[in-house]
C-alpha positions as CSV (number, residue, x, y, z in Angstrom):
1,X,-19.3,38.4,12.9
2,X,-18.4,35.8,14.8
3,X,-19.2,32.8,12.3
4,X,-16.7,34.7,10.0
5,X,-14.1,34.5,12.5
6,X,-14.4,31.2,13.2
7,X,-14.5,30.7,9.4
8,X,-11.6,32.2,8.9
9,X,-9.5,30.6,11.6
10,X,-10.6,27.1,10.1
11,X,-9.7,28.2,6.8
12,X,-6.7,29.5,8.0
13,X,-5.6,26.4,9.9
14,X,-6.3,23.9,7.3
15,X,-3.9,26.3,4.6
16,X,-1.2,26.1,7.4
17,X,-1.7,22.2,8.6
18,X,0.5,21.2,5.3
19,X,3.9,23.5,6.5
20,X,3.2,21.9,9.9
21,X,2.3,18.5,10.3
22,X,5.1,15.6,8.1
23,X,4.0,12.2,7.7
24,X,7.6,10.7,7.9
25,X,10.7,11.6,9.2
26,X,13.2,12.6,6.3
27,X,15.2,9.3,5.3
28,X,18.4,10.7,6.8
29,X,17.5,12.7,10.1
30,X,18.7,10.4,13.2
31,X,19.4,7.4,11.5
32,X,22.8,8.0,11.0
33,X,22.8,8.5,6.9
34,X,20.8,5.1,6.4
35,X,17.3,5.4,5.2
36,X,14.9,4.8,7.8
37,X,12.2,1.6,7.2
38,X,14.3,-0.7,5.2
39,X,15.6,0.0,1.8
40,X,15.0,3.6,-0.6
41,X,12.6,3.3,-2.7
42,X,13.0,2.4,-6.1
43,X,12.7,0.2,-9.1
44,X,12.7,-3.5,-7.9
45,X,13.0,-7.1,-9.8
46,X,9.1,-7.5,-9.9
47,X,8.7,-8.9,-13.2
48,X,5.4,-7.2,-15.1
49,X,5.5,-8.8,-18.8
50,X,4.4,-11.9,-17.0
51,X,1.4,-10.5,-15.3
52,X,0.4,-8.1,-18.5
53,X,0.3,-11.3,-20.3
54,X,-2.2,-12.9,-18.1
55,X,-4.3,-10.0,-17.9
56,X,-4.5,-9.7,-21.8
57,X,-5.5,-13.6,-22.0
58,X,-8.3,-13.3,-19.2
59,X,-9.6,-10.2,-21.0
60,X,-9.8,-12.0,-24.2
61,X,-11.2,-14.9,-23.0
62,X,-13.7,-12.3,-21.3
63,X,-14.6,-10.8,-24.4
64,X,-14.6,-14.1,-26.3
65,X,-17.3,-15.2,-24.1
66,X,-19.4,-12.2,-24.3
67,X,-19.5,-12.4,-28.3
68,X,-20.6,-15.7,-27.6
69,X,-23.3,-15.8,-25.1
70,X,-24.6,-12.8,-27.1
71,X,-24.5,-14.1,-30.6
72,X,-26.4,-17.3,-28.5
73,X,-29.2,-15.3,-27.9
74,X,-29.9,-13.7,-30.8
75,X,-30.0,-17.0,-32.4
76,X,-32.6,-18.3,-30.2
């Protein structure tokens, strides 16, 4: 009986800790309107064509060398 209580309680507190427990303030409560920790999040000037570009050559060149290290054995 009372390993079913105690179950129960646990249960019960981790179901509750969610409403209870905030990681962060919200962005305008005492800060005066401004969002706290710098600026809101959102889209930035990180440009990704550059980096997709890169990743699609080293992949190629990946596979390239694959093909032919394996087609290098199979000759021996």
């Amino acid at each position: 009986m009372k390993k079913n209580i105690l179950k129960l309680m646990v249960i019960g507190a981790l179901i509750a800790a969610p409403a209870l427990i905030f990681a962060q303030p919200n962005p305008g409560q005492n800060s005066g309107g401004t969002p706290t920790g710098g600026a809101p999040i959102g889209g930035g000037s990180a440009p990704l064509g550059g980096g997709i570009a890169i990743l699609l050559a080293m992949g190629a060149g990946y596979g390239a060398r694959r093909v032919y290290k394996t087609r290098k054995k199979l000759a021996e």
